[in-house]
NUSEMI-727538 format. One record per residue (C-alpha): x, y, z; residue in one letter. Coordinates in steps of 0.05 Angstrom, whole numbers, plus 32768, in hexadecimal, padded with zeros to 4 digits. Each point is the difference from the previous one (the first is absolute). Example, Ala and Ser with C-alpha at 12.3 -4.5 7.8 and 13.67 -1.06 7.14 Angstrom:
BEGIN
80F67FA6809Ca;801B80457FF3s;
***
This chain:
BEGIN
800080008000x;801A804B7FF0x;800D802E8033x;7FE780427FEDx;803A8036801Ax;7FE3802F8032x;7FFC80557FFAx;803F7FFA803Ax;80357FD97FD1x;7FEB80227FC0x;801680498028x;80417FDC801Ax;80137FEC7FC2x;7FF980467FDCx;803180238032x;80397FD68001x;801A80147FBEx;7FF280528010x;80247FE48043x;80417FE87FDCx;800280427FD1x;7FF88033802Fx;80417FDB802Dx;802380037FC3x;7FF2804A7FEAx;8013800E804Fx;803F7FDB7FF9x;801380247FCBx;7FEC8040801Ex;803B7FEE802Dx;80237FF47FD1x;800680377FE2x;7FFC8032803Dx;80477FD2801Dx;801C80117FB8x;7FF680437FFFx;8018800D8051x;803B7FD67FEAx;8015802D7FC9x;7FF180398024x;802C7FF4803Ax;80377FED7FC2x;7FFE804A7FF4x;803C802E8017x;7FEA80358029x;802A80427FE7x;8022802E803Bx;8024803B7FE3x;8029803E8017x;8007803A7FE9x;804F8017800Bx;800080498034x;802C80208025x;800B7FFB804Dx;801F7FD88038x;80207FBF7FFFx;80127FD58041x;80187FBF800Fx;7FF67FE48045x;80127FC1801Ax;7FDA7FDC803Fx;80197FF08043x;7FE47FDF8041x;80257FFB8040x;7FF580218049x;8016802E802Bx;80367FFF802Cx;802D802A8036x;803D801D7FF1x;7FFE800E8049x;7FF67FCC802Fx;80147FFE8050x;80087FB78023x;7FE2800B804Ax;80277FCE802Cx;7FF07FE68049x;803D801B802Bx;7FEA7FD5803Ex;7FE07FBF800Dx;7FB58002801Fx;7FBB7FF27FEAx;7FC780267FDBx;7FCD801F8028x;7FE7802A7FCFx;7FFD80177FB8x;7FF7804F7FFEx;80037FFF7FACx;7FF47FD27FCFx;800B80067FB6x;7FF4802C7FD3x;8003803C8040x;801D803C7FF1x;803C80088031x;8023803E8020x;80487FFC8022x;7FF77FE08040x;7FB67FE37FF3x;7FFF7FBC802Ex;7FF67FC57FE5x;7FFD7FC58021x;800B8003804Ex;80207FC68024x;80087FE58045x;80407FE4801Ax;80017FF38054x;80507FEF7FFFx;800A80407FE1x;7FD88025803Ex;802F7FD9802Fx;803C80197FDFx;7FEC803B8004x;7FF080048051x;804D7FDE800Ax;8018802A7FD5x;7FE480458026x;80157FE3803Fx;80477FF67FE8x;7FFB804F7FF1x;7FF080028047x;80347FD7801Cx;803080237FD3x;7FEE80438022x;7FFE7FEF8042x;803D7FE37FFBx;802380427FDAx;7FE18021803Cx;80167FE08033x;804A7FFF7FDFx;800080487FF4x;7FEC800E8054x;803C7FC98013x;802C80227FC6x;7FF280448022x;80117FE58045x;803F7FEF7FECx;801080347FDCx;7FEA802F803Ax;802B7FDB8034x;803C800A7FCEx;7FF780508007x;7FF87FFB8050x;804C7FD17FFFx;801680347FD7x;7FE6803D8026x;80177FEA8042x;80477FEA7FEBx;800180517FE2x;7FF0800D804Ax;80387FD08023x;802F80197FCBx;7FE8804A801Dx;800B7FEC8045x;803F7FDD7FEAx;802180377FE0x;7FE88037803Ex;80277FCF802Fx;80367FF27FDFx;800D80578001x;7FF880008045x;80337FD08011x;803080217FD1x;7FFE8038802Fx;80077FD1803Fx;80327FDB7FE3x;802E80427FF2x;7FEB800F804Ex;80247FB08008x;7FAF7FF58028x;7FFB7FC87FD3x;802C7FCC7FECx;801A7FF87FB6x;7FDF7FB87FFFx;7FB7801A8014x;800E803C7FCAx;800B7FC77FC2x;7FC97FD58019x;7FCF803C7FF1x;8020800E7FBCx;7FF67FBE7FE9x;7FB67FFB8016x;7FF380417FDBx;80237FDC7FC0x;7FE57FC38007x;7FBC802B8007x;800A801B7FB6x;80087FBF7FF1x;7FBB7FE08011x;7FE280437FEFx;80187FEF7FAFx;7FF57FB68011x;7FB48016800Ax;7FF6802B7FC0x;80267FC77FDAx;7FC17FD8801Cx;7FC980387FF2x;80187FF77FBBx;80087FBA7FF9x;7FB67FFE8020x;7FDF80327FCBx;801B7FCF7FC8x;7FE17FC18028x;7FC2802C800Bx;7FFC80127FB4x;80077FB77FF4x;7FC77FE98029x;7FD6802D7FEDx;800E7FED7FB5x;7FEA7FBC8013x;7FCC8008801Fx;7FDD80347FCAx;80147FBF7FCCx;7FD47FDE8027x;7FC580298003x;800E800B7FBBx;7FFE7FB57FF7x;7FBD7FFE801Dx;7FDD80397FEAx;80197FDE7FADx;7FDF7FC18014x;7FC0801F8024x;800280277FC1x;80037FC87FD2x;7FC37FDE8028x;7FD680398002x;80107FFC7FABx;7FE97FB68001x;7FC58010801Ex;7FEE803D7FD3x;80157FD87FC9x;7FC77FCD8016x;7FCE80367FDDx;80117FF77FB4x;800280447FD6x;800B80187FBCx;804680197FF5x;7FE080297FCAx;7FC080167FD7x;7FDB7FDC7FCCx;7FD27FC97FF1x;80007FBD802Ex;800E7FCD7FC9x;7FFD7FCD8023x;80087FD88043x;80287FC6800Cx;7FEB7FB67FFCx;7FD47FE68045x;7FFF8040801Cx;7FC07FFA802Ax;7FF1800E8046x;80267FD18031x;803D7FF57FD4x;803C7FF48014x;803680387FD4x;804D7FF28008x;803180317FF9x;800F80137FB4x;7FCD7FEA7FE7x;7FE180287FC5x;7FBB801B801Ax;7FE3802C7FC9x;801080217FC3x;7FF5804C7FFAx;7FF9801F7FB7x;800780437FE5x;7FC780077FCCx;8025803C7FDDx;803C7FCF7FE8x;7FCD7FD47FDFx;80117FF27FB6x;7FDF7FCF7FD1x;80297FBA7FF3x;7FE67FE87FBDx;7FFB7FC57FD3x;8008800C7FB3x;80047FC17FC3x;80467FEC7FE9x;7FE9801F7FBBx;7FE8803C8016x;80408011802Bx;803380177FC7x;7FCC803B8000x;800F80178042x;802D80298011x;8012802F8044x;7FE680418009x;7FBA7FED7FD1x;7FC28020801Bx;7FCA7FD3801Ax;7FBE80008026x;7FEE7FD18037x;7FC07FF18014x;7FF280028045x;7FBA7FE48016x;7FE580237FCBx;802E803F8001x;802E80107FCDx;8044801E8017x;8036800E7FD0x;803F7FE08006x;80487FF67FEBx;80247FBE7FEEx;803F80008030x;80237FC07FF2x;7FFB7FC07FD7x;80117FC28019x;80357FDE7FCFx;7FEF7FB8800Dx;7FB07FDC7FF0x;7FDF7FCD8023x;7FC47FD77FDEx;8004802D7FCFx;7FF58041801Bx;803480398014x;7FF2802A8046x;8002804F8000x;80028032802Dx;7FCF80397FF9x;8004803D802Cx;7FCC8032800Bx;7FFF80507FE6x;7FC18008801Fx;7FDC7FF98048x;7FE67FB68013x;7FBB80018012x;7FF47FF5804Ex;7FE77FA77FF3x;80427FFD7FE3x;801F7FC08026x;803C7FD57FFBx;7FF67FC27FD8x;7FC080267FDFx;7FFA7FE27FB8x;8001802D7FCBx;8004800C7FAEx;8028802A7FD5x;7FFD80157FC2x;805680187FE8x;8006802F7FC2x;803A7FE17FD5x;7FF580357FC8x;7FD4803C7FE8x;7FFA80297FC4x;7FDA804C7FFEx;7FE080227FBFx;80117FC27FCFx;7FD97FD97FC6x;7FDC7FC68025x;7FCD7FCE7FF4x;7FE47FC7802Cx;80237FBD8005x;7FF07FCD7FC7x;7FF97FC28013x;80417FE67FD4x;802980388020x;80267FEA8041x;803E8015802Ax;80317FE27FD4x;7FE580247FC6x;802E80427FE7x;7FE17FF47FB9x;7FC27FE07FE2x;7FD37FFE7FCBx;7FC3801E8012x;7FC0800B7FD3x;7FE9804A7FF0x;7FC980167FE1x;7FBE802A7FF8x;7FCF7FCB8019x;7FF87FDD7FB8x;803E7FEB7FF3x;80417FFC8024x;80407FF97FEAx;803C7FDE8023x;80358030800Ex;80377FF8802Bx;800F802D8044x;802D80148038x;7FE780018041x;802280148044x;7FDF8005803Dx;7FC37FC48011x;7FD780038031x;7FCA7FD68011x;7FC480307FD9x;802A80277FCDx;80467FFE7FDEx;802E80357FE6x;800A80077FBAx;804580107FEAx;7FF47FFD7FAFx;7FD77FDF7FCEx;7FB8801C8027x;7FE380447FEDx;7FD380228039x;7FBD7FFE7FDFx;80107FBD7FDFx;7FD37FC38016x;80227FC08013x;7FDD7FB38008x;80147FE9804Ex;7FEA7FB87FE7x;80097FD87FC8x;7FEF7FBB7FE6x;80497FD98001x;7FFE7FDF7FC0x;7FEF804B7FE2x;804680228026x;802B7FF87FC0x;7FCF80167FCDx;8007804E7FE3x;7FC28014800Fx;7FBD7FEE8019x;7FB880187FFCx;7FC68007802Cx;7FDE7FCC7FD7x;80387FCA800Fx;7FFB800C804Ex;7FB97FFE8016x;7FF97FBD7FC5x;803F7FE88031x;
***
């Protein structure tokens, strides 16, 4: 029996043919949409310049930091441990700011035996100088009263000169007084021989015992120093740099050892990195600008280091101008180094084929049809324009790109470019 085809399959089977053409009409929509993008991208794009007359500069790039020129090591004289920290990195310090205080109990000891030394030392000049003065005092009395005897001595001896011419006396009694008045003299310059002899002693004594004193005032000196030396100062103005490693509350510093570093900021200068390549450019005394957290400061290239490492050469970089006030040692910082410059001369910006080893090329000039391939000078190249030293007209327009298989033709047209 036939089966008669329903309304439903007669409709399905009219649209899948209209189906299949309309896919294929929309494929080759696509087709032909990815051709024509394709050959459109092909196309060159033309950039031109038109030769003028102005400034030419070539700068080379730098990166580095900042550093001290200037930089004071604060050393521990005394042993102790850290009580306190009065300043802290990054502080702006005067002469004699403190800090970091310490405490040190065998210094305070020292200190008490040495001040009582200084008193022992005195009271012992002080009692040498009453028993030097007793002595010295008796000394004048032996000598006083033997001026007396030899007086009395002398008196006597007159008045039996007159009994002995009278014969009251005998001649025996008459010597015996003559020699105790000479042997009077005698004593008498035995005594001054001693006064002197005495003042000499005296002087000595007293010598000693002021070395002494001396002795202990230096050393009660020298502990009263170890215990101002406890509070830890600047020796000098300028930025805190930096402290030294562990130093925290509760310790323990030993003598010499380096406590913080103090900074001026106005011997600051930039220490720069510059490529191997780009360091034949460089020479002392080129101007440069440093940017400093934003700031540009101009600058002056002071030396160049002779050897490289990883391919780089360091610089030094000082500054002409003020730093701002968040300039910091070990701040990282850019530069950008003039290496050459050229004022008032025939320039054009830098084609693409035209590079630092370039002195000639051929370049394409024309009037925006066609363009000829001439060949020019150039001097000066910067990163935007180069200097032309012959070949380049102001006025003239030069291509900054080209096609490389169309470099060695004589000319080219506006046509060939944008068909690629």
């Amino acid at each position: 029996m036939l089966d008669i085809p329903d309304r439903e399959n007669l409709l399905r089977r009219g649209w899948l043919p209209l189906v299949i053409i309309g896919g294929c009409a929309l494929l080759l929509a696509l087709a032909v949409l990815s051709w024509k993008t394709l050959t459109a991208s092909t196309a060159h794009e033309i950039h031109i310049s038109e030769a003028d007359i102005g400034h030419v500069e070539a700068r080379v790039s730098a990166f580095g930091r900042l550093l001290p020129r200037q930089t004071s090591s604060i050393i521990s004289e005394v042993d102790g441990t850290v009580v306190q920290i009065n300043r802290y990195p990054g502080s702006e310090l005067a002469e004699g700011d403190s800090i970091i205080t310490l405490r040190n109990p065998l210094l305070e000891r020292e200190k008490e035996r040495a001040q009582l030394s200084v008193l022992e030392a005195m009271a012992g000049w002080e009692s040498a100088k009453a028993q030097l003065q007793r002595e010295a005092i008796q000394l004048d009395n032996d000598v006083e009263i033997l001026r007396n005897e030899i007086v009395f001595a002398e008196r006597e001896l007159e008045t039996m000169e007159v009994l002995i011419e009278q014969q009251i006396i005998a001649q025996l009694d008459f010597l015996r007084a003559q020699t105790s008045v000479e042997q009077a003299h005698l004593k008498l310059n035995l005594g001054r021989r001693s006064i002197e002899a005495f003042s000499q002693y005296r002087d000595a004594e007293e010598q000693a015992y002021r070395y002494r004193l001396e002795q202990a005032e230096k050393l009660l000196a020298m502990a009263e120093n170890d215990i101002e030396q406890l509070d830890i100062k600047a020796t000098r103005s300028g930025l805190l740099n930096e402290l030294g490693d562990d130093i925290e509350p509760g310790t323990p510093v030993q003598r010499g050892q380096v406590i913080a570093q103090i900074t001026d900021p106005q011997s600051l200068y930039a220490d720069l990195l510059i490529s191997a390549s780009d360091a034949a450019q460089v020479q002392v005394g080129q101007a440069a600008v440093i940017n400093v957290r934003g700031q540009r400061v101009r600058g002056e290239v002071l030396r160049i280091h002779p050897s490289a490492q990883n391919n780089q050469v360091r610089l030094e970089v000082v500054f002409l101008d003020g730093l701002p006030d968040s300039s910091r040692p070990n701040l990282e910082v850019t530069s950008q180094i003039t290496t050459a410059e050229a004022e008032n001369v025939i320039r054009i910006r830098t084609p693409t084929y035209v590079t630092q080893g370039h002195s000639t090329a051929y370049v394409f000039v024309g009037n925006g049809e066609r363009f000829e391939r001439r060949e020019a000078t150039f001097g000066v190249l910067s990163g935007d324009y180069v200097e032309v030293v012959s070949g380049i007209e102001a006025g003239d327009h030069v291509l900054l790109d080209i096609p490389v298989a169309m470099r060695t033709r004589n000319f080219v047209t506006k046509r060939d470019l944008t068909n690629g």
